[in-house]
Structures are given as structure tokens and as C-alpha cells.
C-alpha positions, -999 to 999 in steps of 0.1 A, spaced: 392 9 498 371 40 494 362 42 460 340 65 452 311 48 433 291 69 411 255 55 410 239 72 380 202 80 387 177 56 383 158 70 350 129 77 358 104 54 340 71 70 316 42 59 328 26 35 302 6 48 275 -23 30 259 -26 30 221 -62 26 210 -61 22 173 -90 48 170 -85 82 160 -105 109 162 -115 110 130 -126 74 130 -147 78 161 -182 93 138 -171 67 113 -174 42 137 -212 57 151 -215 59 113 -210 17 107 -226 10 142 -256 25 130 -257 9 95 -252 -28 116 -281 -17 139 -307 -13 112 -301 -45 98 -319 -53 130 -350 -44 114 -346 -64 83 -357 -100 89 -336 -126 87 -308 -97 88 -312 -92 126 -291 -120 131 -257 -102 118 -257 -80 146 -273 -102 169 -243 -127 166 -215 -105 158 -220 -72 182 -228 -82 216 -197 -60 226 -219 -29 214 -245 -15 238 -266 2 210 -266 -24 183 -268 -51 207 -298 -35 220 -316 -33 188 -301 -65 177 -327 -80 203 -356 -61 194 -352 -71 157 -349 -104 164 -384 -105 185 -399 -87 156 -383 -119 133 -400 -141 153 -434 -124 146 -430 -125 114 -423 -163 111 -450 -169 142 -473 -147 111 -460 -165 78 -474 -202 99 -507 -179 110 -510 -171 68 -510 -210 61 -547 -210 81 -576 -208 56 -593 -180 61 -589 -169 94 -552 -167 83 -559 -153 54 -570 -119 71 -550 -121 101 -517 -125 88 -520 -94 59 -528 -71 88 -497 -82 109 -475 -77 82 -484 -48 80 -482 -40 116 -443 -57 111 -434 -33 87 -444 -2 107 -424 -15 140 -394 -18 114 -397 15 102 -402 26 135 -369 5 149 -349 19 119 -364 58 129 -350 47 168 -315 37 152 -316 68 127 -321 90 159 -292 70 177 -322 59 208 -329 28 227 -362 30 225 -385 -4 231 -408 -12 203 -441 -10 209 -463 -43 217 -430 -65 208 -405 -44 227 -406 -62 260 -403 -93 251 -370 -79 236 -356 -77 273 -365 -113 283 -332 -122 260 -308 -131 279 -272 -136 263 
């Protein structure tokens, strides 16, 4: 019984490819939407968009942080205004001091760098998530 049994050769198999669903045009556009997420950082209440919903996101989870160490000077600043007169001179100047470091945090984001605030910024790192 000597058939002769023709084995066909064993295809070989593709090695598998991985699909990522972003292009190479979408990859500035994507910079492009991380950055606008990343200034919301710097705009109060706003910080918490990015803080909750980016963690995957070096950059804007990075400046997610900061921003929301800057919100909490602001509300630690808004009970400070409630204080006659001592609050009433303390808390104009820290605003103002708020608004700076946000413009400065937005300039940081603008110029795509992970640059610490200054005075706030290292309390930034204490975060832990």
C-alpha cells in the first residue's frame, strides 16, 4: 500500500499586523486636540476635564495636575477675600498672581513643555493618581 501522499505545503502564515486607527494625518490633529484639553488646565474649574478624563496622556495629564493646584489657590484665595480687611488686600494681589501662572501654564502648553509652575508647581507632583 504505497500510495503516494502528496502533503501540500504548510502556507506559510503573515505575521500579524496591528491596525491603529490613526493615520498620519490624524497624528498633528491629535497634538492639535491634546493641546486644546491641556489648556483647560489653566481655566479653573476647567482643570478637571482633563484631570478626569486624560490620565492615559503624559502631557495633558501633567498639566492637568498643575491646573488643579492652581484651582485650589484660587478657592484657598476666594475664603482669604471673605477676611475684612486683611482679605480685602491679600486676596486682589493673589488673583492676580493666579492669573499670571495661567497664562504662564497656557504659554507651557502653547510651547508643547512640561514645565513646573512657579511657587505652585511642586506641589503639582505630590498628586498621586
Amino acid at each position: 500500500m504505497d500510495e503516494d501522499i502528496q502533503k501540500e505545503p504548510l502556507e506559510e502564515q503573515a505575521p500579524e499586523q496591528t491596525f491603529t486607527s490613526e493615520t498620519p494625518e490624524q497624528a498633528p490633529k491629535k497634538a492639535e486636540d491634546n493641546k486644546l484639553i491641556a489648556i483647560l488646565s489653566y481655566i479653573g474649574v476647567l482643570c478637571l476635564i482633563p484631570f478626569l478624563t486624560k490620565k492615559d496622556d503624559e502631557f495633558v495629564f501633567f498639566h492637568a495636575k498643575q491646573g488643579v493646584v492652581l484651582f485650589i489657590a484660587e478657592v484657598i484665595t476666594a475664603f482669604v477675600a471673605a477676611i475684612p480687611f486683611l482679605g480685602w488686600v491679600i486676596a486682589p494681589l493673589a488673583s492676580l498672581l493666579w492669573i499670571i501662572l495661567s497664562i504662564v501654564g497656557t504659554i507651557n502648553v502653547l510651547g508643547e513643555k512640561t514645565k513646573e509652575l512657579p511657587i505652585l508647581g511642586k506641589y503639582a507632583n505630590k498628586i498621586k493618581i
